[in-house]
ROVO-959842 format. One record per atom (N, C-alpha, C): residue in one letter; z, x, y. Coordinates in pm, whole numbers, padded with zeros to 5 digits, always signed. Layout:
# residues N
aZXY/...
//
This chain:
# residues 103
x+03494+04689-00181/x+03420+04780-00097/x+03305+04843-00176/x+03334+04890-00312/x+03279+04968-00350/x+03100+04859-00409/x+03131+04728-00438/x+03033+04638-00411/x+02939+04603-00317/x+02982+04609-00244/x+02951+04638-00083/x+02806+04692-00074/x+02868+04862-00096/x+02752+04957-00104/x+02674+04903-00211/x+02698+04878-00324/x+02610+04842-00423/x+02500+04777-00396/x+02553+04652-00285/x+02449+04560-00262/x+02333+04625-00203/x+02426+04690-00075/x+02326+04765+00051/x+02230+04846-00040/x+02295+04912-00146/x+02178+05001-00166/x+02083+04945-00256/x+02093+04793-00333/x+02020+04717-00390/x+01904+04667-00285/x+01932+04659-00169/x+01859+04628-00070/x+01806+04697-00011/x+01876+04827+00016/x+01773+04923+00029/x+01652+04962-00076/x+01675+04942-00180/x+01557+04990-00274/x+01495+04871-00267/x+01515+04751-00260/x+01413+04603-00255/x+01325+04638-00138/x+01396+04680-00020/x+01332+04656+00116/x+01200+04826+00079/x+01229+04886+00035/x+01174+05035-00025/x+01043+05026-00074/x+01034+04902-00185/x+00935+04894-00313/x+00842+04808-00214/x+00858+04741-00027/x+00746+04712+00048/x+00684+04817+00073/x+00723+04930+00117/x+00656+05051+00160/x+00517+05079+00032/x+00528+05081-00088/x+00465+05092-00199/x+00352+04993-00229/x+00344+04890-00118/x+00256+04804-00147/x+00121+04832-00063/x+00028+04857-00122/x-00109+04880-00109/x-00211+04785-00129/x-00331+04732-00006/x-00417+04678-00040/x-00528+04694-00134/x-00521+04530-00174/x-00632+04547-00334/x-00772+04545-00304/x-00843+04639-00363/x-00962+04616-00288/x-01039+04504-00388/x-01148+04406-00331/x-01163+04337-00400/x-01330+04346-00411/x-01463+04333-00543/x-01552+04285-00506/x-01583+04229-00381/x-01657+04210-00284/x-01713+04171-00176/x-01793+04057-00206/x-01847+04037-00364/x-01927+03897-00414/x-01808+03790-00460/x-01686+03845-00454/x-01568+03740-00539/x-01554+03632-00479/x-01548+03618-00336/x-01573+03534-00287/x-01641+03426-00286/x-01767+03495-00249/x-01877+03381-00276/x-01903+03299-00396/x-01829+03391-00522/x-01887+03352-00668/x-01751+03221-00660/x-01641+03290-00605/x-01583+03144-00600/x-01601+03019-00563/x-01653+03065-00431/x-01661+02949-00308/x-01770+02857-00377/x-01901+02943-00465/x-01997+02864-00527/x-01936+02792-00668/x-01817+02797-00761/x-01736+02738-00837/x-01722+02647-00760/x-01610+02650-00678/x-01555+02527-00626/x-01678+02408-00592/x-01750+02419-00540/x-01871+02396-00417/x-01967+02291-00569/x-02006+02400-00696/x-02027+02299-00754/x-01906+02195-00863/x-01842+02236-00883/x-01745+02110-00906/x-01722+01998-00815/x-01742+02057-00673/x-01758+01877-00620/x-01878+01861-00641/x-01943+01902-00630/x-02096+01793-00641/x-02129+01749-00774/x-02053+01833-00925/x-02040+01754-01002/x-01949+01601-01047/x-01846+01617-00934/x-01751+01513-00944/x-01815+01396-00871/x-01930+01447-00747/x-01944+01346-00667/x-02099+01296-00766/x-02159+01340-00805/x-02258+01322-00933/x-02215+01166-01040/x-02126+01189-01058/x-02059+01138-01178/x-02069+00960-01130/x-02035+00952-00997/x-01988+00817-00930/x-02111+00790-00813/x-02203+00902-00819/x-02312+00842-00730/x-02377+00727-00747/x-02390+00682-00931/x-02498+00584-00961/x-02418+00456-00897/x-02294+00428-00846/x-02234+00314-00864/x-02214+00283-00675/x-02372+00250-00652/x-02382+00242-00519/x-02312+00106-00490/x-02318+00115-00300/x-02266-00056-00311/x-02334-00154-00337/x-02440-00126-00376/x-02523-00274-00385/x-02503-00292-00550/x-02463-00204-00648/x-02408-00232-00747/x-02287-00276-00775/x-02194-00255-00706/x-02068-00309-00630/x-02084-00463-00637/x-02137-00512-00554/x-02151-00581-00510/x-02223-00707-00582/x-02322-00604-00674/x-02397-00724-00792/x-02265-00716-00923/x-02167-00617-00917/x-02111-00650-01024/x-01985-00720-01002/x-01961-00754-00885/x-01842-00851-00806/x-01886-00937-00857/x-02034-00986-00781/x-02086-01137-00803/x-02062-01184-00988/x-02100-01092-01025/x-02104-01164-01216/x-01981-01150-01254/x-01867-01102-01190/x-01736-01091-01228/x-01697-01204-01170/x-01699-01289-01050/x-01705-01377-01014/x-01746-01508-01053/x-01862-01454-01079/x-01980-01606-01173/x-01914-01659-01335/x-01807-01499-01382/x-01803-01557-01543/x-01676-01619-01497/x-01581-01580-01432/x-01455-01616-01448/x-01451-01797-01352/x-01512-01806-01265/x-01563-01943-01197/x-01657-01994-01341/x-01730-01990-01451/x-01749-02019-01563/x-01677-02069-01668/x-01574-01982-01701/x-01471-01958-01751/x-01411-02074-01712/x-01340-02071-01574/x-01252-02181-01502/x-01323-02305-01561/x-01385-02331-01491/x-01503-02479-01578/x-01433-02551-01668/x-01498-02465-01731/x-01472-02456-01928/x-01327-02495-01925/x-01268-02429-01930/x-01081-02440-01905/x-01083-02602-01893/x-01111-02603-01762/x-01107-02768-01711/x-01157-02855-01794/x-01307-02853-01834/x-01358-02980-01899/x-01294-02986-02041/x-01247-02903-02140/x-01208-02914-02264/x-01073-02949-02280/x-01070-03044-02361/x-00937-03094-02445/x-00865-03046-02469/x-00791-02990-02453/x-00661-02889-02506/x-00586-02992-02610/x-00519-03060-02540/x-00448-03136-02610/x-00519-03210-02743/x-00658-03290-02718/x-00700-03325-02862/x-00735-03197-02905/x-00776-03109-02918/x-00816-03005-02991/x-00684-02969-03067/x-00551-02925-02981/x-00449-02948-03093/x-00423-03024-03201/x-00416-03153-03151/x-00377-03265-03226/x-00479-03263-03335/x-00568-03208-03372/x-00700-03209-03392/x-00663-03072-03527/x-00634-03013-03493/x-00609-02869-03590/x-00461-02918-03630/x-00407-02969-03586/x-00230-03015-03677/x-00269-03084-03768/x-00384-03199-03772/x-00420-03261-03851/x-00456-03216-03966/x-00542-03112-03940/x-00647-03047-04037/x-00550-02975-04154/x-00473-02915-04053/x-00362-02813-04138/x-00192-02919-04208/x-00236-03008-04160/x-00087-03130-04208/x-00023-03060-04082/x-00016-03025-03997/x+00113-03018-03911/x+00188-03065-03857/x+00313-03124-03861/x+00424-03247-03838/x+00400-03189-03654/x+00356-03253-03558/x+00388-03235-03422/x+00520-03306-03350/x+00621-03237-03263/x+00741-03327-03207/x+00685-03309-03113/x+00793-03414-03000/x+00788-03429-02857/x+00890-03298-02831/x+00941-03210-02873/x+01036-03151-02805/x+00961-03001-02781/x+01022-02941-02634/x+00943-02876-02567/x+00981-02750-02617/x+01113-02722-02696/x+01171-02605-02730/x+01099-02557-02881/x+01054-02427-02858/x+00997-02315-02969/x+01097-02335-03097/x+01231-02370-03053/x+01304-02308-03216/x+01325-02439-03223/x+01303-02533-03238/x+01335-02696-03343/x+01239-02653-03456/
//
């Protein structure tokens, strides 16, 4: 019982310390000085990524495109295999037929 009251009157003084709350008065420019923070941080963020219009996009697809279709080519027309056989030589390297890493 005697907990009871304890609480109530814990709650009474919580519900108490609202009465004590008073509006803050604030600058009348705080606002604005914020709103102009925020306001330029985007236009610095949007700054940053303006130069990368789509038509730069778009020219830098194409050459990302052009090296790796380049690239591919290349892949294709060259020897892999003599070019190995080719450096085992150079270095004495005994080559097997077997497909496994640990022989």
């Amino acid at each position: 019982m005697n907990t009871n009251e304890n609480i109530k009157d814990q709650i009474a003084d919580t519900l108490s310390v609202i009465e004590t709350i008073n509006k803050v008065k604030v600058n009348s420019f705080f606002k604005d000085k914020t709103m102009n923070l925020l306001f330029e941080e985007k236009e610095m963020a949007q700054i940053n990524w303006s130069w990368f219009t789509p038509r730069l996009q778009l020219a830098t697809l194409i050459c990302v495109l052009f090296v790796n279709a380049y690239v591919l080519f290349q892949l294709k027309a060259s020897n892999y295999e003599e070019e190995v056989s080719k450096f085992a030589e150079v270095f004495q390297i005994s080559s097997t037929n077997s497909d496994s890493i640990f022989y």
